[in-house]
N, C-alpha and C positions, 0 to 999 in steps of 0.2 A: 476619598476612595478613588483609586486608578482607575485611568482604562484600561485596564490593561489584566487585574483582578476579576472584573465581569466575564473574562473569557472562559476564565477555565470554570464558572457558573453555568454558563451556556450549554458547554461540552462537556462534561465529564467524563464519559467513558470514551471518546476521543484519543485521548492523549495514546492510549495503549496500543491503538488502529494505528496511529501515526506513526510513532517509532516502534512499532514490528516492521510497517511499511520501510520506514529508512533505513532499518536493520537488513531488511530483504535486499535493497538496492544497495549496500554497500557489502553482504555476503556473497549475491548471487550473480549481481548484476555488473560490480566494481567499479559501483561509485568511487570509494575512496583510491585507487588504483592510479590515479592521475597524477605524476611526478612533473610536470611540464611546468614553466614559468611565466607563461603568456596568459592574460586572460583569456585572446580568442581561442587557443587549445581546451583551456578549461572549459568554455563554454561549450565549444563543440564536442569535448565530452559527458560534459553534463545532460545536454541536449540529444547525444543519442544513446545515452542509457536511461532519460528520460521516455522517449520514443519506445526502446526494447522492454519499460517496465509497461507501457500504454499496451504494446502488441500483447504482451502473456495476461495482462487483466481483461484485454476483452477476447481473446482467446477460452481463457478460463470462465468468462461469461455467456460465450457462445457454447461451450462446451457443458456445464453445468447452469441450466436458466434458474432466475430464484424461485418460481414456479414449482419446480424438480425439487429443489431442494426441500421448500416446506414440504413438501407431500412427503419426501424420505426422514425427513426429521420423525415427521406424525408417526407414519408404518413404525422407525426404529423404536421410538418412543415407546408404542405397546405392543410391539413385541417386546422390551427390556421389562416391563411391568409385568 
């Protein structure tokens, strides 16, 4: 047995959090968007739309706390019922 096999044992519902997230940074954010040939280009753009995915996640954390949210899950919940 791998190491490599016990991962996705570990996390399972991971995988789908992870690449929505890479889907998100290379739709919204343009990751993919870097035609340059340098590593150090690449990196500096990696690095600041790494940064601009950092700013809108704790943005959207300060903005909605999780706190808030279980409580509006609850409310939605029975009122749908």
């Amino acid at each position: 047995m791998g190491r490599g096999s016990g991962l996705k044992q570990d996390v399972p519902g991971r995988t789908v959090t992870i690449e929505r997230s890479y889907q998100d940074l290379k739709d919204e954010l343009g990751l993919d968007h870097y035609e340059g040939r340098s590593f150090i280009g690449w990196h500096h753009h990696v690095t600041v739309v790494l940064a601009c995915y950092a700013f809108l996640i704790a943005e959207h954390a300060r903005s909605f706390p999780p706190s808030a949210q279980r409580e509006g899950c609850d409310q939605s919940l029975s009122h749908a019922a």
